[in-house]
C-alpha positions in Angstrom: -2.9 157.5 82.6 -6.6 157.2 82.7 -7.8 153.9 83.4 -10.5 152.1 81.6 -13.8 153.6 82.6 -15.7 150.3 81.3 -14.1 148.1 84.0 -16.5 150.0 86.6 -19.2 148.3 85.1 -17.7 144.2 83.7 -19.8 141.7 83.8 -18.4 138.3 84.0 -19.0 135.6 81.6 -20.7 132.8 83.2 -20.7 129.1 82.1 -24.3 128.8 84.1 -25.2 128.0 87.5 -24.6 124.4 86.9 -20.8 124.6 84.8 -17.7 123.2 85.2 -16.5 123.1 89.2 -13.6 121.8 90.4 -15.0 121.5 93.7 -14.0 118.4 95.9 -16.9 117.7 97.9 -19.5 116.7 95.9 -20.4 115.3 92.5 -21.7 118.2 90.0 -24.6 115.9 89.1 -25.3 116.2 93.0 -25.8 119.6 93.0 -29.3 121.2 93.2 -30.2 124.7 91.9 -29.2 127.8 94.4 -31.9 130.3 95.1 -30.3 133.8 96.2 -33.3 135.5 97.5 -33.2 135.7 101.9 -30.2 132.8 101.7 -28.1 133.0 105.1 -24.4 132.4 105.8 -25.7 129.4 107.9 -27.6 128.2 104.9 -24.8 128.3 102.4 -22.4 126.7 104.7 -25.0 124.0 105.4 -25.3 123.5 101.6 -21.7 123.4 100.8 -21.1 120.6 103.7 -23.8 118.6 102.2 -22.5 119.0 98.7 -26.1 120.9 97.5 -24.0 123.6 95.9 -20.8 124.9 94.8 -18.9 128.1 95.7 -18.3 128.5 92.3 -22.2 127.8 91.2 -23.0 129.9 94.3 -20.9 133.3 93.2 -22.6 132.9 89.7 -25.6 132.7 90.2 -25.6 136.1 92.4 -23.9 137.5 89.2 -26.3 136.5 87.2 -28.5 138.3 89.2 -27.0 141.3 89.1 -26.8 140.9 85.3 -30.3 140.5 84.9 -31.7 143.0 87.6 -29.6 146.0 88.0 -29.3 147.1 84.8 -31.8 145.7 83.2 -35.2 144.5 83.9 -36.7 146.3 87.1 -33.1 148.8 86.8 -32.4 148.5 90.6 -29.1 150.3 89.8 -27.6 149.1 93.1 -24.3 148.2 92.0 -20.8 150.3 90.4 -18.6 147.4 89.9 -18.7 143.4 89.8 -15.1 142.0 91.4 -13.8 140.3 88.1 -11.7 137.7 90.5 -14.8 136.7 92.6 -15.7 133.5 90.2 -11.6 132.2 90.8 -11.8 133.1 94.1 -14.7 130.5 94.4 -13.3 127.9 92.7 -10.0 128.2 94.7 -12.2 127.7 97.8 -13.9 124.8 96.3 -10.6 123.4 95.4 -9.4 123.1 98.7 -12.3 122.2 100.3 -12.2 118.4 100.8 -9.1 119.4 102.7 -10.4 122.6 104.8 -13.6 122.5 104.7 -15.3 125.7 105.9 -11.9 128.2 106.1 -13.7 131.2 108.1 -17.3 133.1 109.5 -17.8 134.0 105.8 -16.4 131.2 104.0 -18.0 131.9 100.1 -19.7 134.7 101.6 -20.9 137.0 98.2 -20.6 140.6 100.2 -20.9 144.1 98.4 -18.8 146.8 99.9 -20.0 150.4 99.5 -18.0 152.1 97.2 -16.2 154.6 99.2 -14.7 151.9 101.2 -10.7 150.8 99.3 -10.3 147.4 97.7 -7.1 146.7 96.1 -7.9 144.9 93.2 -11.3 147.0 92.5 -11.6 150.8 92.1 -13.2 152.9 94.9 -14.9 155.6 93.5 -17.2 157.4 95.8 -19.8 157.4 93.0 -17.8 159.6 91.0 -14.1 159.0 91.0 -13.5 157.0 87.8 -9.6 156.7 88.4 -9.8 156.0 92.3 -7.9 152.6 92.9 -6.2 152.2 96.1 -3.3 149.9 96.6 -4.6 148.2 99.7 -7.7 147.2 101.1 -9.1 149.2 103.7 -8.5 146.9 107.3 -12.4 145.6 107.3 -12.0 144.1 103.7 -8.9 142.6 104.5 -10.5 141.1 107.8 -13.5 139.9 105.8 -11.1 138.5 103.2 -9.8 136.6 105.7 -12.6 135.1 107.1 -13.3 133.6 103.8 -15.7 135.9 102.4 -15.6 136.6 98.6 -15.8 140.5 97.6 -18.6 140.5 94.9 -19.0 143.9 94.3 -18.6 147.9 95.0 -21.9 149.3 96.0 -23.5 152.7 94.9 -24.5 155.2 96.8 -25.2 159.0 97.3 -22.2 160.0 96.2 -19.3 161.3 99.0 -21.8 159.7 100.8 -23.3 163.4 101.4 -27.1 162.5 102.0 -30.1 160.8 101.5 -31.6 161.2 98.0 -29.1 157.8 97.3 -27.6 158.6 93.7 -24.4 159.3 92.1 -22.8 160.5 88.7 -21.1 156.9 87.8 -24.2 154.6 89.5 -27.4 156.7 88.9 -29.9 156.7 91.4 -30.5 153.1 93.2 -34.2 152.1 93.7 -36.4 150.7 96.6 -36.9 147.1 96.1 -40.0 147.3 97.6 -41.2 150.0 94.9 -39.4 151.2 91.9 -41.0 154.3 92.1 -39.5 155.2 95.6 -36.4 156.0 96.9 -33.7 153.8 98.3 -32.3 156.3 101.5 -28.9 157.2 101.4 -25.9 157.4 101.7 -25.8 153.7 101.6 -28.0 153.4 99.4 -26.9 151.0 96.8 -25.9 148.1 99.5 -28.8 148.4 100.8 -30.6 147.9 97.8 -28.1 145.2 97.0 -28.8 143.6 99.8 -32.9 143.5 100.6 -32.7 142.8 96.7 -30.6 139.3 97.1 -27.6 140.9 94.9 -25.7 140.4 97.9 -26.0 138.4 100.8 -24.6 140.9 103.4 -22.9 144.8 102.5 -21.1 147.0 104.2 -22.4 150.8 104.7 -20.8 153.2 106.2 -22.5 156.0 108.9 -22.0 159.6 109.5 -25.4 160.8 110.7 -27.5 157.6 109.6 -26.2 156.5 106.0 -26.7 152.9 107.5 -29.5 153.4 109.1 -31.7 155.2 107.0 -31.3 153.1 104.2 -31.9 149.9 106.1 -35.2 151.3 107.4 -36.7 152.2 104.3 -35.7 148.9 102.5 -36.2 145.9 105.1 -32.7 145.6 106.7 -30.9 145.0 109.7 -28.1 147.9 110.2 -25.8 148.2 112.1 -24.0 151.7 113.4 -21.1 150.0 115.9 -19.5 152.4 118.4 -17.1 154.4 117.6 -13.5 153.1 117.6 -15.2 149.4 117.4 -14.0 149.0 113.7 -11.4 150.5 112.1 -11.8 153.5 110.0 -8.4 152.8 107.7 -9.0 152.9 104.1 -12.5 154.5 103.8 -13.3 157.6 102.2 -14.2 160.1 105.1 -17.4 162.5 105.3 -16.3 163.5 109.1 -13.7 160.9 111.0 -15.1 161.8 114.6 -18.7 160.5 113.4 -17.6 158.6 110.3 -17.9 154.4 110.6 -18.5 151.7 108.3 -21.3 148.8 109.7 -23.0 145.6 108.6 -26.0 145.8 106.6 -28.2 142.1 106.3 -31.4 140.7 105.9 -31.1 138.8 109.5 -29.9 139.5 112.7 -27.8 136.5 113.0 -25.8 137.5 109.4 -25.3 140.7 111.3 -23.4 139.1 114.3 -21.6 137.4 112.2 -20.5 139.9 110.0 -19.8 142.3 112.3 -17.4 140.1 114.5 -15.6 139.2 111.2 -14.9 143.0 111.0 -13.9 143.8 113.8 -10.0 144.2 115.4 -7.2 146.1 116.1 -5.4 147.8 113.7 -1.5 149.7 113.2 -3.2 152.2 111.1 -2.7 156.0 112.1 -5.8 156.2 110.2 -8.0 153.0 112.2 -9.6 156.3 114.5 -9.3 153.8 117.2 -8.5 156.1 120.2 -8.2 155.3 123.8 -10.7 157.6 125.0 -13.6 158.8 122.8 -12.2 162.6 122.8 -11.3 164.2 119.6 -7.4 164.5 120.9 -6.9 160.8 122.3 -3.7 158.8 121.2 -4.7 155.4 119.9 -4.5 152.4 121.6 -1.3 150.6 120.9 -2.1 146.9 120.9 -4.6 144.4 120.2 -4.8 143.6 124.1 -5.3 147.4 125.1 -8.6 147.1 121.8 -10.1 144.0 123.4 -9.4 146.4 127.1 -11.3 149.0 125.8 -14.2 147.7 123.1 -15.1 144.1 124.8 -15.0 142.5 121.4 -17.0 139.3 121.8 -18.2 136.5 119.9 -21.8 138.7 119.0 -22.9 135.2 117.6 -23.2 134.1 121.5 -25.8 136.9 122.3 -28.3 135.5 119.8 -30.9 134.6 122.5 -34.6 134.2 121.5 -35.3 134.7 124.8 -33.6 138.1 125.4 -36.6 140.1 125.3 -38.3 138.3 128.5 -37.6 140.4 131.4 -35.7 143.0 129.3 -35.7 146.7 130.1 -36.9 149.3 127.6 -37.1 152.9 127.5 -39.4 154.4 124.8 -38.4 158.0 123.6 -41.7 159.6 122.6 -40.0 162.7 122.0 -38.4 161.5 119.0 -41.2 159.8 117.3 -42.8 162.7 115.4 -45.2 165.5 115.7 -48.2 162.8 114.0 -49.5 165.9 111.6 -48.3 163.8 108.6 -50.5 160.0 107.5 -46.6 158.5 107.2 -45.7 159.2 110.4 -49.0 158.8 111.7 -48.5 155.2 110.6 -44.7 155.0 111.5 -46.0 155.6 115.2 -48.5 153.0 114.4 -46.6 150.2 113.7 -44.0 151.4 116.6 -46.7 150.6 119.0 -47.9 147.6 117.7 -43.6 146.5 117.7 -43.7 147.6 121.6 -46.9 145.8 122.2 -45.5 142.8 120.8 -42.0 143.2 123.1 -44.5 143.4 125.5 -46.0 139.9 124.9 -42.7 138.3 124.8 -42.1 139.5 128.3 -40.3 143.1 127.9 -40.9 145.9 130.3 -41.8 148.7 128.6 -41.6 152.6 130.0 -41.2 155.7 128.2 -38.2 157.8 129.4 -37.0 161.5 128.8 -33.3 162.7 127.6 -32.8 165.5 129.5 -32.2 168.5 127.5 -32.8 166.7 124.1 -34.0 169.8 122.4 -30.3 171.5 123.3 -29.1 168.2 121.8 -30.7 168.3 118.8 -30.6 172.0 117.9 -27.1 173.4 119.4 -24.6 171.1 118.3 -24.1 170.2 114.3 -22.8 167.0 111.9 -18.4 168.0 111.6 -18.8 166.8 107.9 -19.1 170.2 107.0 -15.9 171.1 109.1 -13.5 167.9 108.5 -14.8 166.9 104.9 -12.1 169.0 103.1 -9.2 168.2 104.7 -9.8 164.4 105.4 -10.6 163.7 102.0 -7.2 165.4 101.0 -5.6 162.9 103.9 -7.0 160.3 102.3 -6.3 160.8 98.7 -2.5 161.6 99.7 -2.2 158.3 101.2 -1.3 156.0 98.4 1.0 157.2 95.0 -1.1 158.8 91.8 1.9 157.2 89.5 -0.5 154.1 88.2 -4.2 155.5 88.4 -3.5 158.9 88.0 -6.3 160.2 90.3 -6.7 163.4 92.6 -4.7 164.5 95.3 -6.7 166.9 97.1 -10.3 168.3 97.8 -9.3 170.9 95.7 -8.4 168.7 92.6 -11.8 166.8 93.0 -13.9 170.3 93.5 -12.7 172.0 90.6 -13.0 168.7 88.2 -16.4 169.2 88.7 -16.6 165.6 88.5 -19.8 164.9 90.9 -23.5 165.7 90.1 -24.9 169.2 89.6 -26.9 169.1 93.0 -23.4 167.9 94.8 -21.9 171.1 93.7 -23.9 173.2 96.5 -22.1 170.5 99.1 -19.1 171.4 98.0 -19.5 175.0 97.9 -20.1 174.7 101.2 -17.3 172.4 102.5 -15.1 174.7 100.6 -15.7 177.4 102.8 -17.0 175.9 106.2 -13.1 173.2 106.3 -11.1 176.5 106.0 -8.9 176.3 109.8 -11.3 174.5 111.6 -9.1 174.3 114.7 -9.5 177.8 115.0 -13.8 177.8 113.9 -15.1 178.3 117.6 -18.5 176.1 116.2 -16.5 173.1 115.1 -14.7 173.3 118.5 -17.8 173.6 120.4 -18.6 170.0 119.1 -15.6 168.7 118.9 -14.9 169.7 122.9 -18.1 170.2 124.4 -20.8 168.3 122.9 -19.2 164.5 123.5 -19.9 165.2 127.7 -22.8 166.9 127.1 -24.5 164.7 125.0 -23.2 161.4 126.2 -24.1 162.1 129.7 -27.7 162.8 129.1 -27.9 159.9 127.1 -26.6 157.8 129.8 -29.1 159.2 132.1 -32.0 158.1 130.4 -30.2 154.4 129.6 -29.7 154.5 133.8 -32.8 156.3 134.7 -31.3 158.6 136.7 -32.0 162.1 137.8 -30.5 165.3 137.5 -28.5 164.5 141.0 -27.1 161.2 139.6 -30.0 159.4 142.0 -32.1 156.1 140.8 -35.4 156.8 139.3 -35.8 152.8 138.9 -33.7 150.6 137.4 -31.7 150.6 134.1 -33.0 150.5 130.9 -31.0 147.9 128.3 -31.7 150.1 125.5 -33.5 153.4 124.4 -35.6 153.0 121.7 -37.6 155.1 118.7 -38.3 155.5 115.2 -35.2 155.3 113.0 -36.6 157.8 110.6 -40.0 159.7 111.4 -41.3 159.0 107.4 -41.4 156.8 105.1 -39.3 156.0 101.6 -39.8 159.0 99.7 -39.9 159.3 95.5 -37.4 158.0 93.6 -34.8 160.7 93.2 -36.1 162.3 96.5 -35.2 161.7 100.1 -38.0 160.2 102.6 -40.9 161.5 103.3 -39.7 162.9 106.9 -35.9 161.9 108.6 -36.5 163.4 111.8 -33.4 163.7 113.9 -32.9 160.9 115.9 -30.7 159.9 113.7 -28.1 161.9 115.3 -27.9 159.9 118.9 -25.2 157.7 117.6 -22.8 159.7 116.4 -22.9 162.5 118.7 -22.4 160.0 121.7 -20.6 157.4 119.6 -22.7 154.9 120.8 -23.8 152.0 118.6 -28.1 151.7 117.2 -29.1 149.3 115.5 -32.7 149.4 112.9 -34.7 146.5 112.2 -38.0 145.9 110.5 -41.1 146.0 112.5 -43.9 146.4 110.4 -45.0 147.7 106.4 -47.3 150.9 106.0 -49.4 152.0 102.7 -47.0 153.9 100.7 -49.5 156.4 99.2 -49.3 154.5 95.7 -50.2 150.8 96.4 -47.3 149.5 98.0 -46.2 148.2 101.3 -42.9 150.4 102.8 -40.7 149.3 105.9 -41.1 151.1 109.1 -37.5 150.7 111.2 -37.1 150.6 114.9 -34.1 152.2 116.2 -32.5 150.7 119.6 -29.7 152.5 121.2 -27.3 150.7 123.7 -24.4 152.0 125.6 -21.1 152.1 124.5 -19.6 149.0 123.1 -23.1 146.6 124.2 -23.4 145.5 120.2 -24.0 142.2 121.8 -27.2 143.1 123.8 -28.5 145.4 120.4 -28.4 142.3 118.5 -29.8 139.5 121.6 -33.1 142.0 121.7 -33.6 142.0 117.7 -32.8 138.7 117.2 -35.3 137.7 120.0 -38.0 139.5 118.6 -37.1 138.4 114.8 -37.7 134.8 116.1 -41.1 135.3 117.4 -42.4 137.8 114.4 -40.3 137.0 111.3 -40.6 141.4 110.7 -39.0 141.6 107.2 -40.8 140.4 104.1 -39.3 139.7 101.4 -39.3 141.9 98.2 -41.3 140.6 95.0 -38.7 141.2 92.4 -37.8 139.5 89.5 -36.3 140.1 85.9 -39.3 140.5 84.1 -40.4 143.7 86.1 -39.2 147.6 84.6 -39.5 150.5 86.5 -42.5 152.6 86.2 -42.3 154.7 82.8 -42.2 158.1 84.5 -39.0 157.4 86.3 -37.4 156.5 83.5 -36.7 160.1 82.7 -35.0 160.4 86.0 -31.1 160.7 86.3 -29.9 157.3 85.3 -26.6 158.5 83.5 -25.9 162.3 83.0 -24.0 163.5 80.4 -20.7 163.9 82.6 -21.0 160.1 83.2 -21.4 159.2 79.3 -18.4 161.6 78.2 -16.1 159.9 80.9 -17.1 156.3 79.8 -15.8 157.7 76.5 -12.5 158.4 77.8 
């Protein structure tokens, strides 16, 4: 049975920001108009105690948003699928809420889940899987679900979440809200357009080798790479399980605590990649007491410290912030050292610090996407029964259906031939086996500031810190200017980095592009990644928001870009 290919892309009808609610704590003649662009989870549950808005009025007007902006108007093209139950969602929250009050973290919380990640009553199509609906949510939606937060939408991005360039066959190619004529970064790329555009307030990403990361930096955002085995991997569409995880994506720092503790947990699934020990062949853990033994799971809300940075340690890893031949990343180091001199100011102690061997790191070992792509996707399309959606069962079925862009058909050649008996591939074992101690050790060097002999070279840094990307947003339909390869640190050691805004460079064209910081902390220390952003967001209020609005189209030449393809228009017949 093919399902309808139009439901991908329903738009609800609205009776206006200001219709009927059946909400219980406040009088609709009370309410006062809801503004979208940089509102906070603190804000809207501020507003729906003092009976300023609905739930209901709230959820609307974000889809009247996307209505006006995505695909139409300045085409931002950030968004697959609009959740057809988020509107009576809402209203069942504002039903009960002279009775509950505020139910959980995200109570009426409008989030946008990249679309490789399951939701059971929304398709997941990796950008190109038009008959891809799960059963179940993956464990992160249903933990988000129940912190109150309403599922609003299914985000683009680069499709199989395979690189950078951002685009897909069903979504197009997402743009960068801080130019239409630039690119968005990928693999996230749509939630992060969604969510520096106000489509969303918060989105989930997911990271292999910086699909959060990358598109946070080029578009304004806080993101989020946890440590590995932090949040469950069940129910997403894998690249490479042994780097793959899914992460918060916000405008604020304090969103991203909260969004991130929602998500977290332990969970039964064979498929949560939530191992004891970080090596490739660890059982899982087996209870939710042996998960807090092992991760820490806090309350990340209690790090938010404006004062963190005073007295904090940083080391500054000059090797990774470009060879400065290029204006972008002549400017990228620019605004890097005006972010340091500023840490400086509010009392950090700045020094920059060496990963020993970082060249071996960078050069010998290699992403496993190419390695555990084919079978893991097979794993996961077995996992639920084809008898209602009718969708693929294998890599194989999805590779020869052709049904993914022309320039995706080079990736798959490739995985075709690189997956075949990995466990035998003495390359795929080398990284798999070797490169966790090797890597993960010299990381932990430079975050101790030790020597080769384990001695003391001073005291411990808090984190390691250095361009997330070495360039800048790139062309629309391209990838940025320069990626460098920093963006590798995380998932070769597993542990978490997080990217914030710390400044806007001349894009070559007239506009103003994000620069992103990247800090690195040690395994499972989320909490002191997010005190040392949050303390310097207080004092320098980095991001700025996006001038967008509905009147704006995007510049004529990109038009002829790859906004549907003639695959996508046959399936929508279909």
């Amino acid at each position: 049975m093919k399902l309808k290919a139009s439901s991908l892309f329903v738009i609800l009808a609205l009776t206006g920001c200001n219709g009927s609610s059946s909400n219980n704590n406040s009088d609709e003649k009370n309410l006062i108009d809801f503004s979208p662009e940089e509102a906070s989870i603190s804000y809207i549950h501020s507003a729906l105690k003092a009976g300023n808005h609905t739930c209901e009025q709230i959820i609307n007007t974000y889809v009247e948003r996307i209505n006006a902006m995505d695909r139409k108007g300045p085409e931002l093209n950030a968004i697959i699928s609009v959740n057809e139950a988020a509107v009576e969602r809402a209203k069942t929250l504002d039903e009960n809420f002279s009775e509950t009050g505020i139910t959980g973290s995200l109570h009426c919380i409008p989030v946008t889940v990249k679309d490789n990640i399951n939701t059971s009553d929304m398709l997941t199509t990796g950008g190109a899987l038009a008959n891809n609906q799960p059963e179940t949510d993956a464990f992160i939606v249903e933990q988000i679900r129940q912190a109150g937060g309403i599922i609003l939408s299914k985000a683009n991005l680069h499709e199989y979440a395979f690189g950078y360039r951002g685009g897909s066959l069903l979504g197009g190619v997402p743009r960068n809200v801080y130019d239409l004529g630039k690119g968005p970064g990928g693999s996230s790329s749509g939630t992060g357009t969604a969510v520096s555009g106000s489509l969303a307030l918060v989105g989930i990403g997911t990271d292999t080798g910086g699909s959060i990361r990358v598109p946070s930096s080029v578009q304004g955002l806080i993101g989020l790479r946890p440590s590995m085995r932090l949040l469950s991997q069940d129910g997403i569409m894998p690249l490479a399980p042994f780097q793959d995880t899914a992460g918060p994506m916000c405008r604020s720092v304090s969103d991203c605590a909260t969004f991130l503790e929602a998500m977290t947990g332990y969970d039964t699934s064979q498929y949560s990649g939530q191992r004891k020990e970080f090596a490739v062949d660890s059982e899982l853990m087996g209870n939710p007491f042996e998960y807090m033994v092992v991760t820490g799971a806090v309350d990340y809300e209690s790090y938010l410290d404006s004062q963190a940075l005073s007295g904090a340690r940083i080391g500054v890893v000059r090797d990774l912030f470009g060879s400065g031949e290029s204006t972008d990343n002549q400017n990228v180091q620019s605004a890097m050292d005006a972010a340091l001199d500023n840490m400086e100011k509010l009392g950090a102690i700045i020094e920059d610090v060496a990963i020993p061997d970082l060249n071996i790191i960078l050069t010998d070992y290699v992403s496993l996407s190419r390695y555990e792509f084919s079978y893991s996707l097979t794993e996961y399309l077995k996992s639920w029964s084809s008898a209602i959606d009718n969708h693929y069962r294998s890599f194989e079925e999805v590779y020869s259906s052709g049904e993914y862009l022309p320039s995706s058909a080079g990736s798959f050649d490739f995985y075709s031939q690189m997956g075949q008996d990995r466990w035998n591939n003495d390359v795929y074992l080398k990284n798999v086996h070797e490169r966790p101690d090797f890597v993960r050790y010299r990381v932990l060097r430079a975050l101790d500031n030790k020597d080769e002999n384990g001695d003391y070279l001073g005291q411990r840094y808090d984190v390691l810190i250095y361009p997330t990307i070495s360039g800048i947003a790139g062309d629309w339909g391209g990838n940025p200017t320069e990626s460098g390869s920093a963006n590798r640190l995380s998932p070769f050691t597993g542990f978490p980095a997080l990217t914030m805004p710390v400044g806007y460079v001349d894009s070559g064209s007239g506009s103003s592009l994000p620069v992103g910081l990247e800090m690195l902390g040690r395994e499972f220390d989320e909490g002191t990644l997010l005190a040392l952003a949050y303390s310097y967001e207080q004092a320098y209020s980095p991001r700025v928001e996006p001038q967008l609005d509905a009147s704006m189209t995007p510049p004529p030449v990109q038009q002829q870009g790859i906004l549907r393809t003639p695959a996508y228009n046959e399936k929508m017949m279909n």
